[in-house]
C-alpha positions as CSV (number, residue, x, y, z in Angstrom):
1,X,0.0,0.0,0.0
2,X,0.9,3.6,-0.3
3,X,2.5,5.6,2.6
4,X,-0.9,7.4,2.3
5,X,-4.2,5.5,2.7
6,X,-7.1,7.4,0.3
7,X,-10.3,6.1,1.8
8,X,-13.4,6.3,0.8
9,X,-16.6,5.9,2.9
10,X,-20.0,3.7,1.7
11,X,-22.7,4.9,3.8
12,X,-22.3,8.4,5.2
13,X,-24.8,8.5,7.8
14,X,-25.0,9.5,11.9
15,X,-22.4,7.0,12.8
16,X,-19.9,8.7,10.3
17,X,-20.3,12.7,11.8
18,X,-18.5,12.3,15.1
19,X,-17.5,8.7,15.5
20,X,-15.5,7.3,12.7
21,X,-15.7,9.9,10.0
22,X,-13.3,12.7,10.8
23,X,-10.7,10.0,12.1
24,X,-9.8,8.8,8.8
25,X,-8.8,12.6,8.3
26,X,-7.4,13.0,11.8
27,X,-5.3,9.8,11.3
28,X,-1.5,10.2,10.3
29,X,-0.7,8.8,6.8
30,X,-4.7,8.8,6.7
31,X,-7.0,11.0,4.2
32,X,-10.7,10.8,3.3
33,X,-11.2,11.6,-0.7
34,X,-14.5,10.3,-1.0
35,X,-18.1,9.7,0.4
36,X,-21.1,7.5,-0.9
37,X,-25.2,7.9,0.3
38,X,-27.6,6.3,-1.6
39,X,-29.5,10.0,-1.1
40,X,-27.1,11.9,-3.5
41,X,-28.2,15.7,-1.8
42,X,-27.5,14.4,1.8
43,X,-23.5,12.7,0.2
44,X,-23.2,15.9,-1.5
45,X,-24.3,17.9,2.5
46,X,-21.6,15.7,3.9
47,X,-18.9,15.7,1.8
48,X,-19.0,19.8,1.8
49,X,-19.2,19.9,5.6
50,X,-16.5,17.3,6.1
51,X,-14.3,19.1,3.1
52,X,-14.3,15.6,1.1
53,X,-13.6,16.0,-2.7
54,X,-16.0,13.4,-3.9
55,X,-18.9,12.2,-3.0
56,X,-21.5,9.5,-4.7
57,X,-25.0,7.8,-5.1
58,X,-23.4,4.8,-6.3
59,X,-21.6,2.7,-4.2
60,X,-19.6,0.5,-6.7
61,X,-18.8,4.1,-8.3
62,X,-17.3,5.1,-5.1
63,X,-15.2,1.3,-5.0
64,X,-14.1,1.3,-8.3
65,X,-12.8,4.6,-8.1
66,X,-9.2,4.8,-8.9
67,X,-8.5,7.6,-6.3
68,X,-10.1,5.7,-3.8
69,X,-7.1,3.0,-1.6
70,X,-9.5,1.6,0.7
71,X,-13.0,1.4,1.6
72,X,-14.9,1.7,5.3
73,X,-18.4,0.1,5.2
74,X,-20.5,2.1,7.3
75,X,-23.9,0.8,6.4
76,X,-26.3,-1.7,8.4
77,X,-25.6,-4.9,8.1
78,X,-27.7,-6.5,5.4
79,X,-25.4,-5.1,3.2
80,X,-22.2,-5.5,4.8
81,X,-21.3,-9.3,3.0
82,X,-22.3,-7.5,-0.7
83,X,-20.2,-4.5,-0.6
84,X,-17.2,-6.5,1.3
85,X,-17.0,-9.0,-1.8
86,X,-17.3,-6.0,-3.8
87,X,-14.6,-4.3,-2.0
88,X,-12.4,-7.0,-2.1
89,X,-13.4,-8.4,-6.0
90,X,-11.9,-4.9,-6.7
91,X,-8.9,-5.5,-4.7
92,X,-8.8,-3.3,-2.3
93,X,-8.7,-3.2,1.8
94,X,-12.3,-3.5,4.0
95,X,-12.6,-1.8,7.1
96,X,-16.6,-2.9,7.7
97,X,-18.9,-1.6,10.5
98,X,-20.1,-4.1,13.3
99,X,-21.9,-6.5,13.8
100,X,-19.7,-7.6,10.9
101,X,-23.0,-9.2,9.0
102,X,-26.3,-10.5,9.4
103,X,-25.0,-13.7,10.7
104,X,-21.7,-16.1,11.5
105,X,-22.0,-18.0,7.6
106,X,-22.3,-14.4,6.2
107,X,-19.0,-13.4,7.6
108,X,-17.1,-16.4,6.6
109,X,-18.1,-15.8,3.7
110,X,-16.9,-12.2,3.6
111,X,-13.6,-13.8,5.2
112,X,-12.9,-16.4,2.2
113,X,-13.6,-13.5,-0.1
114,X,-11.0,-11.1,1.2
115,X,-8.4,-14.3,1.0
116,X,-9.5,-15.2,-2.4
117,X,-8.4,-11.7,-3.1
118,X,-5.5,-11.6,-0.7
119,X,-6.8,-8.1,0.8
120,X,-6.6,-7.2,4.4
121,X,-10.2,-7.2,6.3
122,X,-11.1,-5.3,9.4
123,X,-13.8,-4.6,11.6
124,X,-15.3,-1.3,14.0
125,X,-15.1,-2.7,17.0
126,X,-13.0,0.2,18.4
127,X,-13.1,-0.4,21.9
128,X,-10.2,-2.5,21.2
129,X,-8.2,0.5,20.9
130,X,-9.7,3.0,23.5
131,X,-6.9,3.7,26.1
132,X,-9.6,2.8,28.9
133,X,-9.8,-0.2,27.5
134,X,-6.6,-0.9,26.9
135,X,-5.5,-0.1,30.9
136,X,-8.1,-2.9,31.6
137,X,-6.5,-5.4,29.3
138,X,-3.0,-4.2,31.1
139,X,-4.1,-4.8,34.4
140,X,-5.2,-8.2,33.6
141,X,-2.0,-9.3,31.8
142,X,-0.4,-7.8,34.9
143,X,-1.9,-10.1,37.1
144,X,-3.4,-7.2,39.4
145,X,-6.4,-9.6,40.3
146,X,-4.9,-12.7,40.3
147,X,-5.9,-15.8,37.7
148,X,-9.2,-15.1,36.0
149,X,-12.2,-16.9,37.2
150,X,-15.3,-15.8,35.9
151,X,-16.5,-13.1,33.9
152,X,-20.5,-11.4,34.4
153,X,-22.1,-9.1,32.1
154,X,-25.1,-7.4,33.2
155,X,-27.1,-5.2,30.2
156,X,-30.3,-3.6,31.1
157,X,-32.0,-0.5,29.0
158,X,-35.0,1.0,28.9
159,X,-37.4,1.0,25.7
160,X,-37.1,4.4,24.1
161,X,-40.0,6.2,22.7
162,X,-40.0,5.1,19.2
163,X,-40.6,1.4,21.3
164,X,-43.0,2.0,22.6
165,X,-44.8,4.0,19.9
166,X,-43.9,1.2,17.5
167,X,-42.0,3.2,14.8
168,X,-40.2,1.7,12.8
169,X,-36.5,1.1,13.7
170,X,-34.4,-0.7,11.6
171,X,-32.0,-1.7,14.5
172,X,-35.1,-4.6,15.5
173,X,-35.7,-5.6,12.1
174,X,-34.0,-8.6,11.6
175,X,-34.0,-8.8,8.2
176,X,-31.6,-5.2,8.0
177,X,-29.8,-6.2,11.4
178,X,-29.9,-9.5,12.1
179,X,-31.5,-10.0,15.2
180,X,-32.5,-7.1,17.8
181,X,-30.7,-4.3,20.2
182,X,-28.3,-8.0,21.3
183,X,-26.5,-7.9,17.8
184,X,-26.2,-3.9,17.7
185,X,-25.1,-3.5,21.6
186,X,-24.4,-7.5,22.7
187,X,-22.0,-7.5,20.0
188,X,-19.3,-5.0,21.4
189,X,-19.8,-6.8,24.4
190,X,-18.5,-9.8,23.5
191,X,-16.0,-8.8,21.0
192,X,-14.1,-6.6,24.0
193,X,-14.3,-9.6,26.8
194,X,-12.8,-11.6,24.4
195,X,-10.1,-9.0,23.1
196,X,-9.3,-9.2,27.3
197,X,-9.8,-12.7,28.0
198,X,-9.1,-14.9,25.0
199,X,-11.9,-16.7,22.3
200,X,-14.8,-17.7,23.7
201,X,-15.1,-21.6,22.1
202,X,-18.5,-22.8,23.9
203,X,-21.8,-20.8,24.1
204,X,-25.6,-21.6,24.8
205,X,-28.2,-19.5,25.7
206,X,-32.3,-18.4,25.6
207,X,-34.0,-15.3,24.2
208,X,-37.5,-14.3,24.2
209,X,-39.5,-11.2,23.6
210,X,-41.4,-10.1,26.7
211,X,-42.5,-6.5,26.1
212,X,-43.7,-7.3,22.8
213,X,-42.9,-3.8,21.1
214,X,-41.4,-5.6,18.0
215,X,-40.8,-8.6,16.4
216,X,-37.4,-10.0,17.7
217,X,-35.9,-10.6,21.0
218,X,-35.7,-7.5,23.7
219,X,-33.9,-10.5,26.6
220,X,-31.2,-13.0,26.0
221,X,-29.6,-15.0,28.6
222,X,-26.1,-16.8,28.0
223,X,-23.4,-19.1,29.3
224,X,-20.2,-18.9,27.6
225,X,-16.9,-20.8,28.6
226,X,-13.6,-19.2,26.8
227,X,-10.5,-21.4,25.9
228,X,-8.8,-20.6,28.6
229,X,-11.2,-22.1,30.4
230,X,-12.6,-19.6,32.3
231,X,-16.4,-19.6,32.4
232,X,-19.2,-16.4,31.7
233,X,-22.6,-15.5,32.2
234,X,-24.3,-12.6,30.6
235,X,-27.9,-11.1,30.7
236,X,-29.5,-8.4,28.5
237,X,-33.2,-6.9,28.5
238,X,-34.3,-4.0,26.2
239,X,-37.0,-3.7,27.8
240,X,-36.0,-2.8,31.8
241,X,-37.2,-0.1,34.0
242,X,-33.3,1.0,34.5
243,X,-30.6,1.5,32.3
244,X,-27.8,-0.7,33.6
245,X,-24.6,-1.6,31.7
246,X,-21.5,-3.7,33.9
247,X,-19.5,-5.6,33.3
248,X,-17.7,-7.6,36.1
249,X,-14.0,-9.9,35.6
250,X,-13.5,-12.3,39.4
251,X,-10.1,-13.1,39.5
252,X,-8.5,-14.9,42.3
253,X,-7.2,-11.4,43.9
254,X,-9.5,-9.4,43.1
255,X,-12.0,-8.1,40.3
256,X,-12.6,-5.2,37.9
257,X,-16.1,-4.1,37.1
258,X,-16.3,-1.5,33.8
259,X,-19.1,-0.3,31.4
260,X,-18.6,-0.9,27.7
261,X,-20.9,2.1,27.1
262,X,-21.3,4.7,29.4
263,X,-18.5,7.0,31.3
264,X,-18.6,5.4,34.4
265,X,-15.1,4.7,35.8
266,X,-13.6,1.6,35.5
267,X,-13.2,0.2,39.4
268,X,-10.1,-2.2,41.0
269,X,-10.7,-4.1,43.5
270,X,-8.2,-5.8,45.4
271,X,-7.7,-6.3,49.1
272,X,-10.1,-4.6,50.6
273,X,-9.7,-1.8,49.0
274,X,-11.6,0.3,45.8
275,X,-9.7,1.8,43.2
276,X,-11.7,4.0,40.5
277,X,-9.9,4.7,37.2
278,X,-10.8,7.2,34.9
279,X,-9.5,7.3,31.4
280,X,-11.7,10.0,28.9
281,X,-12.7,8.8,25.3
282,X,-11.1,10.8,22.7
283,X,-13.1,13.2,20.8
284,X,-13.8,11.0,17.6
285,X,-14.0,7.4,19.5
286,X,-13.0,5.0,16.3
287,X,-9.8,7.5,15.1
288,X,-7.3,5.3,17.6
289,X,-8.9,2.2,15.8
290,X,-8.7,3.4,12.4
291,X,-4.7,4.7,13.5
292,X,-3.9,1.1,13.8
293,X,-5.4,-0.1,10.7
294,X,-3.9,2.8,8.8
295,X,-0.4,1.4,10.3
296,X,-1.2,-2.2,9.3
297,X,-1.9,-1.0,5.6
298,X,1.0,1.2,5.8
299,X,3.6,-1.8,7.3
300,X,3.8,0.1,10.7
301,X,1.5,-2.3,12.8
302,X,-1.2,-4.6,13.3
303,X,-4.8,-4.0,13.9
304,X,-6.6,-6.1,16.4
305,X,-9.7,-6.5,15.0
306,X,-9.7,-8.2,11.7
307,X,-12.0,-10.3,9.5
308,X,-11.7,-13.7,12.3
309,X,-11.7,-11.9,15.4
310,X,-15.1,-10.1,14.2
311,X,-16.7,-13.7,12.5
312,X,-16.1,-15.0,16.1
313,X,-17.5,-12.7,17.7
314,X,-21.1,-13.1,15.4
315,X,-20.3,-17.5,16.1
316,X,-20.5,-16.6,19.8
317,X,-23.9,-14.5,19.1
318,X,-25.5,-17.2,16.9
319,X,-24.5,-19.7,19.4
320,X,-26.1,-17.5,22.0
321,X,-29.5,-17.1,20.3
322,X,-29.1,-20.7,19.3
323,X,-28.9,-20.1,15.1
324,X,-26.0,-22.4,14.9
């Protein structure tokens, strides 16, 4: 690849303004040349208030353009597989959005496409590169709580308005998402314990729908045991009376509790005594993310979340809601 990655982004919506967007500008070595929306006023809007050169309507316009190095998916997922295999039939780098695709066979597939190709494929799930994150992740390899024993995640939210009015919200239509609120929040879930802890290799769980205020699941329970052989439970309900989000690692010295989502500090605790850390999110959340993939196209680095970390991470979730 060049010293320079051009990228190009296919779906130019909310998740591109503040997020992800402006770090592929902000990055080093990293530019943004052009935008795609299937609306062609609101890629033209964007493109003049993010000072991109090009923008689209087309999205195999936007791939097959020759100024265009690299291409960030950043659409739901129902079309994440067709654009990746577009992407990569063209020869060029995937960064893709998360959940990576609608489900586990999708992704291989996406997978086996970039090989075929022989073109690098990554996945959003920044977390992996949020220095909060990564102090977590430090402390465990440090041994500050001991061995790893068991890992709890707890994930309750209220129903929003748009619930309970039952409008239409593509996030819990399953054929534009996959399943519910699990595969657009669960996902980055289990994607970071794993990044901590290792691949999980055994899952089960249940889901229902209790409140009723769409089609799919708003509550999935699930056991999980990871290679290492430590062993994880997790609950989530989309349909609570509180908003809770906490994650809790038991070692044999200690534990960490965090939130993948909110600002609460991560707290240590380890002989008798409470330790809160607190470690700000950088303006543009994906940009340290996006850094590392620029440096693995560039030859400077690796990224940590590529095509088979993210497939795993959709296994674990089919396995969870019992599809596979």
């Amino acid at each position: 690849m060049k010293t320079k990655i051009r990228w190009g982004i296919i779906g130019c919506g909310d998740v591109t303004e503040v997020k992800s967007g402006p770090g592929f500008q902000k990055a080093e070595n990293s530019e943004l040349v052009a935008v795609m929306r299937r609306n062609g006023k609101l890629a033209e809007d964007y493109a003049r208030r993010h000072n991109v050169p090009k923008w689209y309507d087309d999205a195999y316009k936007l791939i097959n353009d020759p100024d265009v190095d690299a291409v960030y998916i950043a659409t739901p997922p129902s079309t994440h597989k067709e654009y990746t295999l577009a992407v990569a039939s063209a020869k060029k780098p995937v960064y893709v959005e998360k959940p990576m695709a609608l489900n586990y066979n999708e992704c291989i597939e996406m997978v086996d496409a970039c090989k075929k190709f022989n073109v690098p494929l990554f996945v959003a799930y920044y977390r992996r590169a949020l220095p909060r994150f990564l102090k977590i992740k430090s402390l465990l390899q440090d041994g500050t709580i001991g061995n790893v024993q068991a890992v709890n995640i707890r994930f309750f939210q209220k129903p929003s308005e748009s619930d309970i009015n039952k409008t239409y919200n593509w996030h819990v239509d399953p054929s534009i998402a996959g399943c519910g609120y699990f595969c657009d929040l669960g996902c980055h879930m289990i994607d970071l314990i794993q990044f901590f802890l290792g691949k999980i290799t055994e899952a089960s769980g249940y889901n229902s729908n209790q409140s009723k205020l769409y089609l799919v699941e708003d509550t999935v329970t699930a056991a999980f045991k990871f290679e290492s052989g430590i062993l994880g439970s997790g609950v989530w309900t989309f349909a609570s009376y509180q908003n809770l989000d906490e994650t809790e690692i038991a070692g044999s010295k200690g534990k960490i509790v965090y939130s993948t989502f909110s600002n609460e500090p991560v707290k240590l605790f380890t002989d008798n005594k409470t330790e809160e850390i607190i470690i700000d999110h950088p303006p543009h959340v994906a940009q340290p993310l996006i850094q590392l993939v620029v440096n693995d196209l560039s030859g400077t680095g690796t990224c940590p979340s590529t095509g088979e970390t993210g497939a795993h991470t959709s296994f674990v979730m089919d396995k969870i809601l019992g599809r596979i």
